[in-house]
C-alpha positions in Angstrom: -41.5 -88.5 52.9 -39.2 -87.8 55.7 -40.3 -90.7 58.0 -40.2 -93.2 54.8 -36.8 -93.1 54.5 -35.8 -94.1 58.2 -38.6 -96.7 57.5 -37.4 -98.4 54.5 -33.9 -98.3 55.9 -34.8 -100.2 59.2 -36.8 -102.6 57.2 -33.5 -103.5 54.9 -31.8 -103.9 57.7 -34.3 -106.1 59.8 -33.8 -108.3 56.6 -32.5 -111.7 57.3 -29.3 -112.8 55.2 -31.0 -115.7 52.7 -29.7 -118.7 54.5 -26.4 -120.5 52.1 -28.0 -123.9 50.4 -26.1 -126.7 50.9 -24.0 -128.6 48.0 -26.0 -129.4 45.3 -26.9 -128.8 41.4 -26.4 -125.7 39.9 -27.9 -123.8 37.3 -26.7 -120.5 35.6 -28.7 -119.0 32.5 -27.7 -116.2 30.5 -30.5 -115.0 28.6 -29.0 -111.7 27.7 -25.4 -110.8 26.3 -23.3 -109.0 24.4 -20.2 -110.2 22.9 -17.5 -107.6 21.2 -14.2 -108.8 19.0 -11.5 -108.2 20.7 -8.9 -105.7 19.6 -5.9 -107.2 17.8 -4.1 -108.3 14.9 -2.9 -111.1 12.9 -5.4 -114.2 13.8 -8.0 -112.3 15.1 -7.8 -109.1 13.0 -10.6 -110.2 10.3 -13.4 -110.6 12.8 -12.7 -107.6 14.7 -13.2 -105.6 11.4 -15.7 -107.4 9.8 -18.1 -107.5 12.7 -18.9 -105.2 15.6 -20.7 -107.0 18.1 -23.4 -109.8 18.3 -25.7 -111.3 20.2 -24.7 -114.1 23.0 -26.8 -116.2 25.4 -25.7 -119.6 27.2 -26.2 -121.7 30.0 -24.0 -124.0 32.1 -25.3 -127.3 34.6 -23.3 -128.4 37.4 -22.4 -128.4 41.0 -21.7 -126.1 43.8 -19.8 -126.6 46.6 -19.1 -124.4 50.2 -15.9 -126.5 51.1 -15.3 -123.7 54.4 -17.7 -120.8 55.0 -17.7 -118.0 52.5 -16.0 -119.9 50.1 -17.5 -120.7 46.9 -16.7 -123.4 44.4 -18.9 -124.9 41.2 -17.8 -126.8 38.3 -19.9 -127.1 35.7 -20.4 -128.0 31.9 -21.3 -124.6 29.9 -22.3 -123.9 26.8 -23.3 -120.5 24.8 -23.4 -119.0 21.3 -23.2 -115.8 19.7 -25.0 -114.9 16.5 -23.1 -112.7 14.2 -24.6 -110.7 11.3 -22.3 -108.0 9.2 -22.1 -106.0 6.2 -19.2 -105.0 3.8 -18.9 -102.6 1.1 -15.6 -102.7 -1.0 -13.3 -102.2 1.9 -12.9 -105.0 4.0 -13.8 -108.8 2.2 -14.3 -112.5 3.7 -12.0 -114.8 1.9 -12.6 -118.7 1.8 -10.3 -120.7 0.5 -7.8 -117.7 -0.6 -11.1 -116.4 -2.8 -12.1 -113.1 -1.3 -15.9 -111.7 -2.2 -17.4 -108.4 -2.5 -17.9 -105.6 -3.9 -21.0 -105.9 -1.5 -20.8 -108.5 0.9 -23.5 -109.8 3.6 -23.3 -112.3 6.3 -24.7 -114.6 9.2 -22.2 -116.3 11.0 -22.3 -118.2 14.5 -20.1 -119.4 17.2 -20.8 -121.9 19.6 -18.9 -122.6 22.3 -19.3 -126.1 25.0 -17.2 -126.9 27.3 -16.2 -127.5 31.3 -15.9 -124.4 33.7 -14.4 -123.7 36.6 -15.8 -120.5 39.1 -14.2 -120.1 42.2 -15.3 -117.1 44.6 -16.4 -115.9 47.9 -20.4 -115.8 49.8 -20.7 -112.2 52.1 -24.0 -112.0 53.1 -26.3 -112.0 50.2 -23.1 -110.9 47.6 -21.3 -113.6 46.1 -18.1 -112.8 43.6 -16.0 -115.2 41.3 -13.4 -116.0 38.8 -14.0 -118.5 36.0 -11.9 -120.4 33.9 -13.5 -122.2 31.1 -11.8 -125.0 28.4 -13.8 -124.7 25.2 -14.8 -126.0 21.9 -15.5 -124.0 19.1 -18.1 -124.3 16.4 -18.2 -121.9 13.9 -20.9 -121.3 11.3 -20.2 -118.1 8.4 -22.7 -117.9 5.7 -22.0 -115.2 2.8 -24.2 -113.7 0.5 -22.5 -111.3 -1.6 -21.9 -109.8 -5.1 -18.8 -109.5 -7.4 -17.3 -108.3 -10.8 -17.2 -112.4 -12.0 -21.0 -113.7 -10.4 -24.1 -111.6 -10.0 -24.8 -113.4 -6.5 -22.6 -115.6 -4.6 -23.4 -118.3 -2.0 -20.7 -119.6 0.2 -20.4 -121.1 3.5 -18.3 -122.6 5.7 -18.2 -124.4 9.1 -14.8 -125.2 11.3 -13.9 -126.6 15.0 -11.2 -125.4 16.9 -10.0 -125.1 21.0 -10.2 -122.2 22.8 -9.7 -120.8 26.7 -11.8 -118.3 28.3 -11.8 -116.6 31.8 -13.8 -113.8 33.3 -15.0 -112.7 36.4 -19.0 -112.2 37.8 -20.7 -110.9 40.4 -24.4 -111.8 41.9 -26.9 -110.9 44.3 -28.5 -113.4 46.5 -32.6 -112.9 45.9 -33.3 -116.0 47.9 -30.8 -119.5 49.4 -31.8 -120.6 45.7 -31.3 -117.4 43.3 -29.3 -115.3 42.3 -29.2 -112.6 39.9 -26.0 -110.5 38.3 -23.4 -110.6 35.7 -20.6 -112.2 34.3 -17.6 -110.7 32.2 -15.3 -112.5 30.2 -12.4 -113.1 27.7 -13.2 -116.0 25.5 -10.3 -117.0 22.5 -11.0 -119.8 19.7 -8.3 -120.9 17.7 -10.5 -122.1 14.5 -9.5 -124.5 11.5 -6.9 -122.4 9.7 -7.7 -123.9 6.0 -10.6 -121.7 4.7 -12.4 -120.3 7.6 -12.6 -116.5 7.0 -11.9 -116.8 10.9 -8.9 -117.9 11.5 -9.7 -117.2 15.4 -12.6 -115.7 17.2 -11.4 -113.3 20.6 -14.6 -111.9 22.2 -14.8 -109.7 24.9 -18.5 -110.9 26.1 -20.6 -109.4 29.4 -24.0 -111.3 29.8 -26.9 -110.8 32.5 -26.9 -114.5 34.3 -29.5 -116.1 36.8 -28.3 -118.9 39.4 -30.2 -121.8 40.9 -28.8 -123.7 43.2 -31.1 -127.1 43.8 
């Protein structure tokens, strides 16, 4: 076991660097995520207690660019959406249009987001890191099933647009010139319709596993 480790060590190194693609298409899939509320109050304080975290997956399609060496650049349309499900008991209630439900509430809700991104980052060797900025809208989908003192089951459900802004920050590892595997963090805000959405905004605080291809 000794000699192994010299072995495997010379054999990284011997490694060539995957050689950078040129400008082209670009790809990035994120089949695995996790989106959190944010903490805060006022707009976004409702989500944040109603729900703890849900599922998120995406995808974005665009270009890349190597304007000078090391220095990435893609610009892309993106999309994603993150699947909510929660459950209340007495103490904290979803309210559409002023009417708040429970004692025993249970939801589904969804948000999707589409929209043009911005990453701008640098290429060492087979690393690449980036910031993105992202313009967004928001769709959002909340459906309640609950019970009350008044109805023995209520059905309610509600779907609003709204703008939002998000910016992160992700990191990848060059597998080939073609792919790359890592992950991307990020801040995403939605400022949703204000009338009856039990949402009046959605902040997430999202980290998703992402593939790039570069064709």
């Amino acid at each position: 076991m000794t000699v192994l480790g010299p072995v495997f060590a010379s054999l990284l190194a011997s490694a060539p660097t995957p050689e950078r693609k040129p400008a082209g298409g670009h790809l990035q899939v994120a089949p695995l995520g996790l989106a959190v509320p944010s903490p805060g109050r006022s707009d976004v304080e409702q989500l944040r207690r109603t729900a703890r975290f849900g599922y998120r997956w995406g995808f974005s399609l665009g270009a890349s660019f190597e304007p000078v060496p090391q220095l990435f650049v893609g610009a892309a349309v993106g999309f994603d959406q993150t699947i909510w499900i929660f459950r209340n008991l007495d103490r904290d209630q979803l309210c559409f249009a002023g009417d708040c439900y429970g004692w025993d509430e249970r939801g589904f809700g969804q948000l999707m987001r589409v929209g043009p991104e911005l990453r701008i980052g640098w290429i060492v060797d087979r690393v690449v890191i980036w910031a993105l900025w992202a313009g967004q809208l928001g769709i959002s989908r909340i459906r309640l099933d609950c019970n009350n003192s008044v109805e023995d089951h209520c059905d309610r459900s509600e779907t609003d647009l709204g703008i939002g802004i998000g910016g992160g920050l992700g990191l990848a590892i060059r597998a080939t010139s073609r792919v790359a595997i890592g992950l991307e963090s990020s801040v995403d805000h939605s400022w949703l319709d204000r009338r009856d959405d039990p949402f009046r905004a959605a902040r997430t605080l999202d980290l998703a596993l992402i593939v790039a291809i570069t064709f």
